[in-house]
ROFI-865843 format. One line per field, with one value per residue (C-alpha): residue number from 1; residue in three letters; z, y, x. Coordinates in Angstrom, 3 decimals. Layout:
# ROFI-865843
k	[NUM	...] $
r	[ALA	...] $
zz	[Z	...] $
yy	[Y	...] $
xx	[X	...] $
END
This chain:
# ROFI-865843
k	[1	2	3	4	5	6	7	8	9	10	11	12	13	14	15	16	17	18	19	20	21	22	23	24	25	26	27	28	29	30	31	32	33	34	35	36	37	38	39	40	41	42	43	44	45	46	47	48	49	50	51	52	53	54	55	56	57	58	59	60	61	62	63	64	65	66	67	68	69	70	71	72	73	74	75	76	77	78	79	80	81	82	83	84	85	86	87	88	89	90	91	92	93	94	95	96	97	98	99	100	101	102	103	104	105	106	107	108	109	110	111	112	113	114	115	116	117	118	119	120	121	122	123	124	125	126	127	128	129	130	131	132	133	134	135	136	137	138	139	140	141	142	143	144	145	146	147	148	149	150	151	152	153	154	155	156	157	158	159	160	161	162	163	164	165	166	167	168	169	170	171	172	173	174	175	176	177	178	179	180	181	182	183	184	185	186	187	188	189	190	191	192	193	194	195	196	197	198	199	200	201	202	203	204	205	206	207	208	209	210	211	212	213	214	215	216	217	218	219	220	221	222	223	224	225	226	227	228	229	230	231	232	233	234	235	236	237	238	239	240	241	242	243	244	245	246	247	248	249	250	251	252	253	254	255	256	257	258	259	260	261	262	263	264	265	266	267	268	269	270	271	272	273	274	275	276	277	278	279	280	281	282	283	284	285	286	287	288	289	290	291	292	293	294	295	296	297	298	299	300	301	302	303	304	305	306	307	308	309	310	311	312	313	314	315	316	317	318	319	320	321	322	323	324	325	326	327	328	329	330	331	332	333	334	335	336	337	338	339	340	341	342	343	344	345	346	347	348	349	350	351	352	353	354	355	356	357	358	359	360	361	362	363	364	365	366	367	368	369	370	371	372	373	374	375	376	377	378	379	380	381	382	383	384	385	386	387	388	389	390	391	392	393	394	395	396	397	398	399	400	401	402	403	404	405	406	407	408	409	410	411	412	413	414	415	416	417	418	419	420	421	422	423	424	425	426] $
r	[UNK	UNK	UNK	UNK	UNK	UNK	UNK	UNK	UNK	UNK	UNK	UNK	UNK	UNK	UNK	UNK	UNK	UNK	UNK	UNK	UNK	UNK	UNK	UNK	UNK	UNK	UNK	UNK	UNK	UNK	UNK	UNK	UNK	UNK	UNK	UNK	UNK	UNK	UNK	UNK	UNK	UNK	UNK	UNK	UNK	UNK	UNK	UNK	UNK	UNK	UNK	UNK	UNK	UNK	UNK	UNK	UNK	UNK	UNK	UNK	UNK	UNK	UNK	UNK	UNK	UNK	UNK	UNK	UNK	UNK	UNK	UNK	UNK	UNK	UNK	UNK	UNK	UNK	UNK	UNK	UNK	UNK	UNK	UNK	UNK	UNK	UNK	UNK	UNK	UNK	UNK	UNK	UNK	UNK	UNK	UNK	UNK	UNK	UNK	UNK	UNK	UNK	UNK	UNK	UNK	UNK	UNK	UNK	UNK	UNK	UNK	UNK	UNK	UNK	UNK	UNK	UNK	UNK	UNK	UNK	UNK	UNK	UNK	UNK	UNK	UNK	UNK	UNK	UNK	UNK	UNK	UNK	UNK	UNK	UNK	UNK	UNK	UNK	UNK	UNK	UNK	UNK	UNK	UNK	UNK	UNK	UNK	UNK	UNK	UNK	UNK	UNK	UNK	UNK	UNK	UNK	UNK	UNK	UNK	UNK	UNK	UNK	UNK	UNK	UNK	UNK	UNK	UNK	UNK	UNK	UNK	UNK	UNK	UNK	UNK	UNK	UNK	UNK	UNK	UNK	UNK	UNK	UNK	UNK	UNK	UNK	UNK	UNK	UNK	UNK	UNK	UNK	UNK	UNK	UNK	UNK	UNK	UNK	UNK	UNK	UNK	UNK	UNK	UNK	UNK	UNK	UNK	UNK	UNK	UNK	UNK	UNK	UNK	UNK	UNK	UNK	UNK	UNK	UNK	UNK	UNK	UNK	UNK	UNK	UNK	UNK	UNK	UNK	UNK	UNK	UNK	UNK	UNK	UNK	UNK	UNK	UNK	UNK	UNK	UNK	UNK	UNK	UNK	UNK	UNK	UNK	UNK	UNK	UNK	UNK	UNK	UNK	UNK	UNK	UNK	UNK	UNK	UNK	UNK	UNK	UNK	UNK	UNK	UNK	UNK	UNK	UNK	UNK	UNK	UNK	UNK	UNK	UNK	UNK	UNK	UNK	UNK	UNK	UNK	UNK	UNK	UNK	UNK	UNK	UNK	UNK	UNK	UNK	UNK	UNK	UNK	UNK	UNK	UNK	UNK	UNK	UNK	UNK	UNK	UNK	UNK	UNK	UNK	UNK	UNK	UNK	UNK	UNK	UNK	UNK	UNK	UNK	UNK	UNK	UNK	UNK	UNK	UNK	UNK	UNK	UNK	UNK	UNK	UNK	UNK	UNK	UNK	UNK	UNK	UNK	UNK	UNK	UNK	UNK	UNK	UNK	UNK	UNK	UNK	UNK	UNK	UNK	UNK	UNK	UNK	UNK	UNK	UNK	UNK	UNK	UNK	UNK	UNK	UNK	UNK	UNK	UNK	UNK	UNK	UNK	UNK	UNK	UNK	UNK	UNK	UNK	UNK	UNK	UNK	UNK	UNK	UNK	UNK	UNK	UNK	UNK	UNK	UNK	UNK	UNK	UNK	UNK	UNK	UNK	UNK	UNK	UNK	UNK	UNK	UNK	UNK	UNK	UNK	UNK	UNK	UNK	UNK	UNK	UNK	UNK	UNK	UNK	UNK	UNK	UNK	UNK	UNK	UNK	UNK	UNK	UNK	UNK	UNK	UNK	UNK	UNK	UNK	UNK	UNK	UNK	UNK	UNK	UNK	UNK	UNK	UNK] $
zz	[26.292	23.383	20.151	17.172	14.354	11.011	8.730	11.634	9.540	8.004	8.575	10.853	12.104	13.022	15.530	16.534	18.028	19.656	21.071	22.245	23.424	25.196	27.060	28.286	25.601	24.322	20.741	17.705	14.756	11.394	8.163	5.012	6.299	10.086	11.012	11.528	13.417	16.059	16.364	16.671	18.744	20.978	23.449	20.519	18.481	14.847	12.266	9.215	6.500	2.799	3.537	0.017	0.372	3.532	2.588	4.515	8.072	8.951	8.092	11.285	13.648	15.130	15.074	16.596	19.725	22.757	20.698	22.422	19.906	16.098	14.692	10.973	9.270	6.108	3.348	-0.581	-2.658	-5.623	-7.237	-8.250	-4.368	-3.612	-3.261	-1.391	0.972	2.088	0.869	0.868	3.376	6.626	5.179	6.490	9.115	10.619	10.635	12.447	14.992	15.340	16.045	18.290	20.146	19.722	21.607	18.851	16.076	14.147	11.011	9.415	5.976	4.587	4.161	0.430	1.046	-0.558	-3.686	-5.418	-5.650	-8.459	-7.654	-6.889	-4.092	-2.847	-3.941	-2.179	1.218	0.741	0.410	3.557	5.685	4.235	5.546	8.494	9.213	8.291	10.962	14.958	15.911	17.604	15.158	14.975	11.326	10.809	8.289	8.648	6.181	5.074	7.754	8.608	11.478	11.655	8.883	5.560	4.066	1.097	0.388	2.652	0.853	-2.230	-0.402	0.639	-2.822	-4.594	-1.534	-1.924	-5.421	-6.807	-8.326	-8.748	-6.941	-9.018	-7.815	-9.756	-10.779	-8.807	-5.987	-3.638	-2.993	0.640	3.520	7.123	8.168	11.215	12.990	12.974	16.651	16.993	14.780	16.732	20.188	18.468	17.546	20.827	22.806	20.609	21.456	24.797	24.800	24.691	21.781	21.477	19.017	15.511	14.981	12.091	12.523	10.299	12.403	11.318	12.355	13.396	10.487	6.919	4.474	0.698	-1.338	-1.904	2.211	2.665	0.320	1.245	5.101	4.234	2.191	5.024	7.456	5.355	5.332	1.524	1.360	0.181	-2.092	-6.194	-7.253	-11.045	-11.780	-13.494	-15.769	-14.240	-17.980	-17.894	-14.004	-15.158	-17.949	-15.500	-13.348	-16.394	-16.540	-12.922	-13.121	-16.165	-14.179	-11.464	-8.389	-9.835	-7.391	-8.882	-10.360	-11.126	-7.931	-5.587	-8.349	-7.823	-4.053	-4.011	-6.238	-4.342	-0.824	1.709	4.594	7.998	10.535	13.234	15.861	15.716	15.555	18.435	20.644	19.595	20.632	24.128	22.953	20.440	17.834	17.273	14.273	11.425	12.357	16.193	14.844	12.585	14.886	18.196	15.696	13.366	10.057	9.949	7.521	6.872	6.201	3.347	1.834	1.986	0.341	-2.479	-2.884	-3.532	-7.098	-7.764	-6.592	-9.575	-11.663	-10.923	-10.996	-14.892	-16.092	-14.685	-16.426	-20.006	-19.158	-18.835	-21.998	-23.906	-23.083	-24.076	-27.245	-28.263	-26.845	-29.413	-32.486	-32.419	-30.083	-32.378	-32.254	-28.797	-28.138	-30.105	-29.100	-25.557	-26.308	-28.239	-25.169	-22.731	-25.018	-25.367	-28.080	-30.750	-31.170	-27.779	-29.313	-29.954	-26.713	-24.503	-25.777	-26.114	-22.924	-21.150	-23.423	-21.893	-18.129	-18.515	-19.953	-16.604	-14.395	-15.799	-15.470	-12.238	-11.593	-12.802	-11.271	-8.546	-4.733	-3.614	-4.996	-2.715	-3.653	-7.309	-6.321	-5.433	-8.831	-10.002	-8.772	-9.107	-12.968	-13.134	-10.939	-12.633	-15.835	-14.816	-13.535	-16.456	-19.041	-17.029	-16.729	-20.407	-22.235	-19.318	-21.888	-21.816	-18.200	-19.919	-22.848	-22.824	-23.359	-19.944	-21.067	-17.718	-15.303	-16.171	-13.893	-11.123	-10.566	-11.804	-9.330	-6.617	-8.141	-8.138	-4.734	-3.382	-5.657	-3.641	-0.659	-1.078	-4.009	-1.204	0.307	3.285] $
yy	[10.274	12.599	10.851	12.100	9.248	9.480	6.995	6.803	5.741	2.641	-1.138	-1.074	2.539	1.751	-1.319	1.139	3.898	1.093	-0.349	2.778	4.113	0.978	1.614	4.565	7.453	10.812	10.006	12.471	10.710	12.155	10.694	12.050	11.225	11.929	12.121	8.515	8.016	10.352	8.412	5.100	6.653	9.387	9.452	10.518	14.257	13.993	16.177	15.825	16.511	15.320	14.272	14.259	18.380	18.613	18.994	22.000	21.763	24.793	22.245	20.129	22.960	22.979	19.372	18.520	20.938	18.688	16.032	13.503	10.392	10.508	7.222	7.576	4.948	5.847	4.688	4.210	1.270	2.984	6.348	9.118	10.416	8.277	10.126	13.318	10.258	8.514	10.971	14.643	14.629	12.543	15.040	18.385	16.664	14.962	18.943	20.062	17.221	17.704	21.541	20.718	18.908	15.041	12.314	9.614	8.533	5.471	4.560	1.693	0.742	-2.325	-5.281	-5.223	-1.631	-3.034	-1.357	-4.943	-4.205	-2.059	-0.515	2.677	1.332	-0.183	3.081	5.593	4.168	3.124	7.180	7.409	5.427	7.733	10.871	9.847	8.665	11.511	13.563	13.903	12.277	9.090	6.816	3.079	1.841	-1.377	-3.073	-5.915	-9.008	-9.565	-8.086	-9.921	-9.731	-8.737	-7.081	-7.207	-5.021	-5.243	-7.929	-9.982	-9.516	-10.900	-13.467	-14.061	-13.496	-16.044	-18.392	-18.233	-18.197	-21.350	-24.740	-23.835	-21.564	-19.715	-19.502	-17.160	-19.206	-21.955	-20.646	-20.820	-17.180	-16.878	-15.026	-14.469	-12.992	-11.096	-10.259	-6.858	-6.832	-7.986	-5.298	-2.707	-4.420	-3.677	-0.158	0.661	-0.697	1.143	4.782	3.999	3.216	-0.730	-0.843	0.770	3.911	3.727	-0.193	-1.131	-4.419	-6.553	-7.356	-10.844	-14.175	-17.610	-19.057	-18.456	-20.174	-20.305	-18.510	-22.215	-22.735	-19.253	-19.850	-23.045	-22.233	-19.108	-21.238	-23.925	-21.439	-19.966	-23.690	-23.579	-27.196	-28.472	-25.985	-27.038	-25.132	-23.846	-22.196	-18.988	-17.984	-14.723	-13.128	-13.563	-12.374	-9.624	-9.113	-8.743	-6.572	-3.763	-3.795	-3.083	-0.532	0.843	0.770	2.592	0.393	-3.161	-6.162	-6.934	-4.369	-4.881	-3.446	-5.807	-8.656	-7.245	-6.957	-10.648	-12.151	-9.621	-12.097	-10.848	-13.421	-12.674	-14.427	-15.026	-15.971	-12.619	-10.453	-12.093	-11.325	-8.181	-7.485	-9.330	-11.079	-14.225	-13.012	-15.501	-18.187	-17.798	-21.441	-20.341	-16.642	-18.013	-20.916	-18.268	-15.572	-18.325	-17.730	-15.792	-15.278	-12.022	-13.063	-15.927	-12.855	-9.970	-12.811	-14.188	-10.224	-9.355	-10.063	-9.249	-5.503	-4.594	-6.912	-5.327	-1.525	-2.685	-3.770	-0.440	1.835	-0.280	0.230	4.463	4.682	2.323	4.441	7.867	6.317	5.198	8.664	10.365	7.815	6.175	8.437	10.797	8.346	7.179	10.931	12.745	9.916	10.999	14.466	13.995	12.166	15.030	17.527	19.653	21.139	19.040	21.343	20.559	16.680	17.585	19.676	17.115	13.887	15.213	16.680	13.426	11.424	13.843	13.178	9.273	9.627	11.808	9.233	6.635	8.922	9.421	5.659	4.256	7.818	9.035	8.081	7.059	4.028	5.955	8.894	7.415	5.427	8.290	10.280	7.085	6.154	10.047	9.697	6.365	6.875	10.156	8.272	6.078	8.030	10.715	8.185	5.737	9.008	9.654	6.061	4.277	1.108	0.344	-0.961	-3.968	-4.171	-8.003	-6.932	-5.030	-1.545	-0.003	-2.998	-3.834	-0.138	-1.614	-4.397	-1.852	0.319	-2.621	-2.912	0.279	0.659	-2.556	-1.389	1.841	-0.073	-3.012	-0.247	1.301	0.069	2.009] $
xx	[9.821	8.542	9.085	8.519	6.447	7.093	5.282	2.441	-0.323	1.498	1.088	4.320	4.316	0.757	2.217	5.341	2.556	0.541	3.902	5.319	1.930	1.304	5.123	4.134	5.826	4.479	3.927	3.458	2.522	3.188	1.286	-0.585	-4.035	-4.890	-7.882	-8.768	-5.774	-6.926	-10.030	-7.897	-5.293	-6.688	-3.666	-1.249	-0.608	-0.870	0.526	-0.763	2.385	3.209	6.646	7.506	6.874	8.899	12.235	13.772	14.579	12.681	9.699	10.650	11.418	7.808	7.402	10.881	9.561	10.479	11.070	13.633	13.403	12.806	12.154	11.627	8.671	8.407	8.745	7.901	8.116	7.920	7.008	8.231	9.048	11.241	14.022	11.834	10.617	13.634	16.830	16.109	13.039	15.250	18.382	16.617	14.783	18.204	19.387	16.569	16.841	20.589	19.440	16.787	19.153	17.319	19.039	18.616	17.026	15.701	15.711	13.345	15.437	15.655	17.582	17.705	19.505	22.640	24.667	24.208	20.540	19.590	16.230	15.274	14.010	17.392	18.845	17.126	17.056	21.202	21.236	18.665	21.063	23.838	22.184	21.523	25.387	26.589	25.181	26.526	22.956	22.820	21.320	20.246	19.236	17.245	16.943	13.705	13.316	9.476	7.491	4.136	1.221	-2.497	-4.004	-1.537	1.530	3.247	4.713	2.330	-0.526	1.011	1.565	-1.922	-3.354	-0.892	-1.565	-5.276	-5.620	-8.087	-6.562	-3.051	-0.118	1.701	5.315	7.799	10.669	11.613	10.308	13.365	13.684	15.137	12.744	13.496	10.475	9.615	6.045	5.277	4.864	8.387	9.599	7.892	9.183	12.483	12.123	11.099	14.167	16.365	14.388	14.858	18.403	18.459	20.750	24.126	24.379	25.682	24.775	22.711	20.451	18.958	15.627	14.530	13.213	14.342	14.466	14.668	11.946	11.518	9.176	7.678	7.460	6.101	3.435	2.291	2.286	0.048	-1.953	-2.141	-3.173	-6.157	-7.698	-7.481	-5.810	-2.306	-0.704	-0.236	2.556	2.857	6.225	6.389	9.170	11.500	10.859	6.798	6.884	9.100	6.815	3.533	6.120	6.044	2.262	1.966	4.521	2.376	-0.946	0.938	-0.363	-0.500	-0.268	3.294	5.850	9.442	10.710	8.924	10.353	13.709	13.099	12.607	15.069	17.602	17.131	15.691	17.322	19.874	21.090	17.740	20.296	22.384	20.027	18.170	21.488	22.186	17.833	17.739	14.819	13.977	11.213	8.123	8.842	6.017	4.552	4.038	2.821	-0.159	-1.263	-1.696	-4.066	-5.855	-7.007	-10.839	-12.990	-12.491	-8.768	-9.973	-12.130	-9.271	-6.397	-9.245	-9.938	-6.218	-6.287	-10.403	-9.255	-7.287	-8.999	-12.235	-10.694	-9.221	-12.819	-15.117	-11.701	-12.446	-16.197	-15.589	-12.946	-15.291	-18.355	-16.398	-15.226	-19.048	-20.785	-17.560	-18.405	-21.684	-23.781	-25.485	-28.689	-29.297	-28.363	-30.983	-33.609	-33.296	-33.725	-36.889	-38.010	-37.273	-38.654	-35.189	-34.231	-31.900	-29.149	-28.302	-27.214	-23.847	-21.788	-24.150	-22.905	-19.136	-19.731	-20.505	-17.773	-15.609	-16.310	-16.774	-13.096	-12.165	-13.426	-11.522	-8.029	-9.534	-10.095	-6.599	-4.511	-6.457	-4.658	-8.549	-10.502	-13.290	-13.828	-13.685	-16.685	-18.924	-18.076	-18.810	-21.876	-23.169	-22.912	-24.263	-27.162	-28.037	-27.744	-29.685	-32.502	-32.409	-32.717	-35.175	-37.944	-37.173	-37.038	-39.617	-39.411	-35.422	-36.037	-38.133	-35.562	-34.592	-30.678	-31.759	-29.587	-30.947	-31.188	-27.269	-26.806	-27.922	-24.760	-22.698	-23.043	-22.793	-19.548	-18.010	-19.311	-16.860	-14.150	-14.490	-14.447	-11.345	-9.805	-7.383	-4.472	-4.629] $
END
């Protein structure tokens, strides 16, 4: 079959291409980025699109060509595209499929999509489902618990971090948050019997594992499996978690925000058994899961990293606006000393040093709004070398300054260049 891949360059769609690739499908993958897709997946079509822009079905008409099976990926945890992403985007496209005459599609929600939950999270993909129901497509929605597997999502990597950090575990209230957690492969084994028929049209399933652990189990297992030792649990108030929750949502990206709070204290467990006979198959319990792909080094590094990420993306953004604010107030001096030193003329003292306030103070916008931690790491390191070399030609003698003004460049630019690499979540 043709099926068409929205969400393709995610942690599950990623699993759902391999798993229908590997089954023998035609798939076109649609995502933001493409390009190393193609390289991963040469036997698939990609389409590079901003869903959040594609809201009229004439967007999907070329896509849809040929198309048999839509099964729609994506998803936002929070933004402001949320409703594009999972209401008005799958509205036109589920008119273009119903006019390209698709036999099915399916729908990853979630199991939180519930009108008790009150995020706009919840929200928008309770109005996703709602789309798609209303249309004369054959549809299967499913709605997974915490999804977990190689590499990290979401979630997941939360998980991970709190699991890994030193000493103590933090634990947000008293930890016995409900999980029924499913591996990603097993989620993607799932989606893939529905496209090609294995489940009966117009069900929605809650995809989730054998059994259902709490936040305190989850943690400690993950813990366990990193070789970090027996977990020492430290509970966290709801109000200070909800507290670091509104500084995440402030920083736009934080490790915690008050949706993925929400999401938590919402539940997030089902009923392993029935959705295991409603399937055909018995997905893999989390014990059996981490014991058969065993804990690397490379996993200890990415879970200890979780928290350094943001941590280390806060500090270089104080390090830009604190540089901006000193060129603006106390930069006369140091200014008009370097321009002595190059021989320029002095009038240039002013628009230079309120010209480079100016662009530290766009690279730290850039650093805390930009979508790439990379390419933030090259404007980065640009200024900082040049910096660097301009005033080490000019002022020879800072480099043997005991307070070492030049010297301190050099880790600073070893920094920003692994904040440009572990900065991205994708």
């Amino acid at each position: 079959m043709r099926i068409l891949l929205l969400g393709a360059g995610g942690f599950i769609g990623r699993q759902i291409l391999a798993d229908l690739l590997r089954a023998g499908h035609k798939v076109v993958g649609v995502a933001r980025e493409t390009a190393a897709l193609a390289g991963a997946f040469p036997e698939a079509e990609f389409i590079r699109c901003d869903l959040a822009q594609a809201t009229r079905p004439d967007d999907w008409a070329a896509p849809l060509a040929g198309v048999e099976v839509v099964v729609n990926a994506a998803g936002l945890l929070r933004g402001r595209d949320l409703d594009a992403v999972h209401v008005a985007m799958p509205r036109a496209l589920y008119a273009a499929a119903e006019r390209a005459g698709v036999a099915r599609v399916v729908l990853i929600s979630a199991i939180s999509a519930r009108p008790d939950v009150a995020t706009g999270y919840a929200r928008s993909k309770l109005a996703g489902e709602a789309a798609l129901r209303a249309t004369a497509l054959d549809w299967t929605i499913l709605r997974p618990s915490l999804v977990y597997g190689e590499g990290s999502y979401g979630g997941t990597s939360l998980l991970r971090g709190l699991a890994a950090l030193p000493l103590v575990v933090p634990v947000a209230g008293d930890g016995s948050f409900a999980f029924s957690p499913i591996h990603v492969r097993d989620l993607a084994r799932t989606v893939r019997i529905a496209c090609e028929g294995g489940v009966a049209p117009g069900q929605t399933l809650e995809p989730v594992g054998p059994e259902t652990l709490s936040l305190r189990q989850l943690l400690a297992r993950y813990r366990a499996w990193l070789g970090l030792g027996a977990a020492r649990f430290v509970p966290v108030p709801l109000a200070i978690m909800r507290g670091l929750g509104r500084i995440g949502d402030a920083l736009g990206d934080g490790p915690v925000s008050t949706t993925s709070l929400a999401q938590m204290v919402a539940g997030n467990a089902g009923d392993g058994a029935a959705f295991a006979r409603a399937i055909g198959f018995a997905p893999r319990r989390l014990d059996a899961a981490l014991r058969d792909r065993p804990a690397q080094v490379q996993d200890r590094w990415h879970a200890r990293l979780f928290f350094l990420a943001p941590a280390l993306q806060a500090v270089l953004a104080v390090m830009w606006l604190a540089s901006a604010w000193l060129g603006l107030t106390h930069g006369s001096g140091p200014t008009g000393q370097l321009l002595r030193a190059l021989g320029w003329p002095a009038d240039w003292g002013p628009p230079l040093r309120i010209g480079a306030s100016l662009a530290d103070l766009a690279i730290a916008v850039q650093l805390l709004l930009g979508r790439s931690a990379a390419r933030a790491a090259v404007v980065q390191l640009a200024v900082v070398g040049a910096y660097t070399l301009v005033i080490g030609m000019a002022l020879p003698q800072l480099w043997f300054d005991p307070l070492g003004p030049l010297l301190k460049n050099l880790p600073i630019m070893v920094a920003i260049a692994i904040h440009g690499v572990i900065g991205d979540k994708h």
